[in-house]
N, C-alpha and C positions, 0 to 999 in steps of 0.2 A: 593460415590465419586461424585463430581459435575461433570456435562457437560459439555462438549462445547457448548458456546453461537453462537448463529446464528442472524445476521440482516438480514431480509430479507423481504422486503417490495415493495406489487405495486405500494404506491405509486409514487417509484422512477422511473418507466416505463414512467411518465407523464412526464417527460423531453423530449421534442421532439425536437432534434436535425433537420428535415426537409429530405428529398428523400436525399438518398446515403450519408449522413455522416456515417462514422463511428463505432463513437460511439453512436452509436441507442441501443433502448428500448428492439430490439431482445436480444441482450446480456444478459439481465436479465433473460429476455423467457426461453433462453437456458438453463441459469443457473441453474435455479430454477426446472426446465424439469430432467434432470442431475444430482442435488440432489435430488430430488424426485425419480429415476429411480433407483438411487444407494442403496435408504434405510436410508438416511444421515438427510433426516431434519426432522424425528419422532423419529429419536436417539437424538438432538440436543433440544437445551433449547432456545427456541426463545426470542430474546432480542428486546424489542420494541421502535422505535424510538422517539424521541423527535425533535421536532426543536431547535436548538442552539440560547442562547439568546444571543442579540447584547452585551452585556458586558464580555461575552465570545470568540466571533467570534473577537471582537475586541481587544483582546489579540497575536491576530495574523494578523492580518488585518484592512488597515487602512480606519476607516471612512470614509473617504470621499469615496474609493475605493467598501465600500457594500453599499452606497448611489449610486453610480454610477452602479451598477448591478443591485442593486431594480429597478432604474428609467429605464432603459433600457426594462427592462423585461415587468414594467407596461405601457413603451411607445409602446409595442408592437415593438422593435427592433429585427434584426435576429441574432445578434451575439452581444458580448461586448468586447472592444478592438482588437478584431484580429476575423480575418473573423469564422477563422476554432472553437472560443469558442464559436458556435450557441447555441440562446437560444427562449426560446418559454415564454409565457408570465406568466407559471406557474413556470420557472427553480428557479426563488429567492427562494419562497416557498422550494422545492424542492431542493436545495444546501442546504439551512438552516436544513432541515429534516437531507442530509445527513453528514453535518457535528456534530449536535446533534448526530449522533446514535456514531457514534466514542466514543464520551463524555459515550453515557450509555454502550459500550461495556468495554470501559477502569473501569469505577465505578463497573458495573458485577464482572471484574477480580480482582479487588481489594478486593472489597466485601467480595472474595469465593465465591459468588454464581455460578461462572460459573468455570473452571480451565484455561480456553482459550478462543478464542474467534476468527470468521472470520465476518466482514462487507462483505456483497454482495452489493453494491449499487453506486450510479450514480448519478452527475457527477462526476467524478474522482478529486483528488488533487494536485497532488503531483507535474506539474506545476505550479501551482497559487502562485502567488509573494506575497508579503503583499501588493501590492497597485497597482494589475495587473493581469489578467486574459490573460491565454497563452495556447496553445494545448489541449483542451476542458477542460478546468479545472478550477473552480469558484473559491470555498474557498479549501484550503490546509487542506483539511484531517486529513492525517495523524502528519501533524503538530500542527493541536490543538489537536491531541491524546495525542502527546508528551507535551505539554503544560499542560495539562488537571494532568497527572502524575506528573511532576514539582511542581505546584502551590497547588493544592489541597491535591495531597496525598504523599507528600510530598519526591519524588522519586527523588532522588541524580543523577542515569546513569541509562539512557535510550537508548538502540541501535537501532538504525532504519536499516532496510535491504534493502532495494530499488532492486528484482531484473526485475524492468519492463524494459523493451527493450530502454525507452529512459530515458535522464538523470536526475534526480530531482533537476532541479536547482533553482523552488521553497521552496524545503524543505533544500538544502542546505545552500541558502541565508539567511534563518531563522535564522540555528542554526551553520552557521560559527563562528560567535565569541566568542562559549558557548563551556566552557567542559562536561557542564552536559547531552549532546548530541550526541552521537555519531553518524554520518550518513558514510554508508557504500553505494555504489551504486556498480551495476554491469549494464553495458548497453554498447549498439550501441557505436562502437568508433565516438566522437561528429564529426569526418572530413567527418563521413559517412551519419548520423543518427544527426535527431532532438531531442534536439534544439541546439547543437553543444555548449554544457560548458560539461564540466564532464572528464577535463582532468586528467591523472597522477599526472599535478603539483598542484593542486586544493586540498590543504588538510587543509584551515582552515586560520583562521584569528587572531590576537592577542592571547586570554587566550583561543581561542580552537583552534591554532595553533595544527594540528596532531590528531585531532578527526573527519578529513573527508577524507573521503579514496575512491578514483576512480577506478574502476578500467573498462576501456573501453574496447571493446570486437570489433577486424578485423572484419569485411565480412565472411561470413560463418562460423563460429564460432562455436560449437557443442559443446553437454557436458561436454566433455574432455576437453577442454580452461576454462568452467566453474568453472571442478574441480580441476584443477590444481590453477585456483584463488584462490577458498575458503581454499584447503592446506594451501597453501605458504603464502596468504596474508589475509586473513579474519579472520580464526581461530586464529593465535596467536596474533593477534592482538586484537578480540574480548574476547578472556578469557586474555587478560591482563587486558583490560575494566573495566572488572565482571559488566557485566550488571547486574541494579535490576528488568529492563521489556524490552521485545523484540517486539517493532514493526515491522511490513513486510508489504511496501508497495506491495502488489502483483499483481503484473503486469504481464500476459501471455501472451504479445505479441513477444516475444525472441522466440516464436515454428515457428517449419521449417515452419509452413502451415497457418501462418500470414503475411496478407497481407503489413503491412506499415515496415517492416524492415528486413535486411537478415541475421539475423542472423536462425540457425539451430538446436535449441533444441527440443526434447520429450515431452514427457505429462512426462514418466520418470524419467526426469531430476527435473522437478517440486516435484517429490515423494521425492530424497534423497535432494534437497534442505531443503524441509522443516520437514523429518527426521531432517536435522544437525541444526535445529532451534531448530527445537525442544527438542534434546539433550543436546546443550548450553544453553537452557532455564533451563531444570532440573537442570543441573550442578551448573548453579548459582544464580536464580530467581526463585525458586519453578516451574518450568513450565509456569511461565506466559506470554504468547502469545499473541497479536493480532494481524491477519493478514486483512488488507482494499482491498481492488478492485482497482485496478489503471487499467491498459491497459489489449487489449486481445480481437481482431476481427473477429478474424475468430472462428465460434460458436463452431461448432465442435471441434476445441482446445480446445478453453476456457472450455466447457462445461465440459470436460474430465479433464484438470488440473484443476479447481476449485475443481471438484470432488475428486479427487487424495489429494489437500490438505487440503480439511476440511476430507474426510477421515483420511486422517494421524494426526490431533488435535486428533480426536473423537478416536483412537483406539491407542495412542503412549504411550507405558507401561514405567513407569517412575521406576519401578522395573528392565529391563533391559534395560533402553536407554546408548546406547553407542557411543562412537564417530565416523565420518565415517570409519577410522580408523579401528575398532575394528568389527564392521559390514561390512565389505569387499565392500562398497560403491565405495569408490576410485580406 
């Protein structure tokens, strides 16, 4: 039976955000430390990156907008467009890489060579506009994942999961007017929490009119508000969907013990999250999964739920996957 595919590359460390951002190169550290410590990345089918060629990046993004990120980078600028997307004089390279790997995880799962797949890598997407860099986030990931599905391998419905703490109102922008896209978010209520779009009434545009779905999360918030979303409003709305691939921007910065938002989830939560991904995937798309790296600060979380959910790809029995439902999850 094939693996789980693994991206996970130093180069990506070489993004250097600068003293106290954030989003720094330790993240990776941790990560990699974490799978490593668990047993997880010599079970795992290492998937190796590529750089994304510009007639792909530019499917998602507009020219002039990776011209203006190149030129930054080579002018030796500390940030592009907004202070908090710092960049170092390698990040083009380096966004390029991590948008490319997306590309070769999604081709993997296609393939069969791999049955799943998680991206460890940096910088994150899932803010980035098509013609805009916003909350440390260059090119949109996850969205040329989805694109990548779309146009080559000819993928009908794609469900994107978004449950990073803040809203993806880069990947939402993308694929509001599309039905062939389903984007679901769970995050920070926006009156709380950056970037402040990601409301209830935000479900889409024209012909994807009803295939974007918010669902914003109060102040303190805990797994219990989490599950009671995915019940009532993810699940039957996703198996009406019938996805044919499940992307997961995953984002761990929603745990109690990260710094940039208050909401209060487990490493736990993280587990049956993406058990019920993983069961939806079986259900309707053979299992096919990728989960990307979006948020997640504080190391010690992150290190744990990263762990927690390439563990559960790498060991989810598609002989007994059942819905949260029927595993006493909820």
């Amino acid at each position: 039976m094939p693996k789980t595919g693994l991206v996970m590359d130093e180069r990506f460390e070489r993004h250097d955000t600068g003293p106290g951002h954030p989003e720094r190169s330790a993240r990776l550290v941790a990560i990699r430390q974490g799978l490593a410590e668990a047993g997880l990345v010599e079970r795992s089918e290492r998937i190796e990156p590529r750089p994304i060629e510009l007639t792909e990046l530019h499917r998602i993004h507009q020219p002039a907008y990776v011209q203006r990120v190149r030129a930054a980078c080579r002018q030796g600028a500390t940030f592009v467009d907004v202070v908090d997307s710092a960049i170092c004089p390698e990040s083009y390279e380096i966004a390029l890489l991590a948008a490319g790997a997306t590309l070769e995880a999604v081709d993997a799962v296609m393939a069969g060579r791999v049955r799943n797949a998680f991206c460890a890598l940096r910088p994150p997407g899932h803010h980035a506009e098509r013609d805009g860099s916003m909350g440390f986030c260059l090119f949109n990931n996850i969205a040329l994942a989805a694109d990548r599905l779309l146009g080559v391998h000819q993928v009908k419905r794609v469900l994107i999961v978004d449950w990073d703490v803040h809203h993806c109102n880069g990947t939402q922008h993308t694929f509001e007017p599309m039905r062939e896209v389903f984007v679901c978010s769970l995050h920070g209520h926006p009156n709380w929490v950056y970037p402040g779009t990601g409301f209830e009434t935000e479900t889409g545009m024209g012909e994807g009119q009803g295939c974007t779905l918010n669902l914003p999360m109060m102040p303190q918030a805990t797994g219990e508000e989490y599950r009671r979303a995915f019940v009532e409003k993810i699940l039957p709305t996703a198996e009406e969907y019938n996805p044919q691939f499940i992307l997961v921007s995953a984002g761990f910065d929603a745990h109690r013990l990260d710094p940039l938002a208050p909401l209060c989830l487990e490493t736990t939560d993280y587990e049956w999250m993406t058990r019920w991904v993983m069961d939806l995937a079986q259900r309707h798309c053979a299992g096919r999964v990728l989960g990307v790296l979006e948020g997640g600060y504080n190391l010690e979380a992150l290190a744990a739920s990263v762990a927690t959910h390439v563990s559960l790809l790498l060991n989810h029995n598609s002989d007994t996957a059942q819905t949260g439902h029927e595993s006493g999850v909820w």
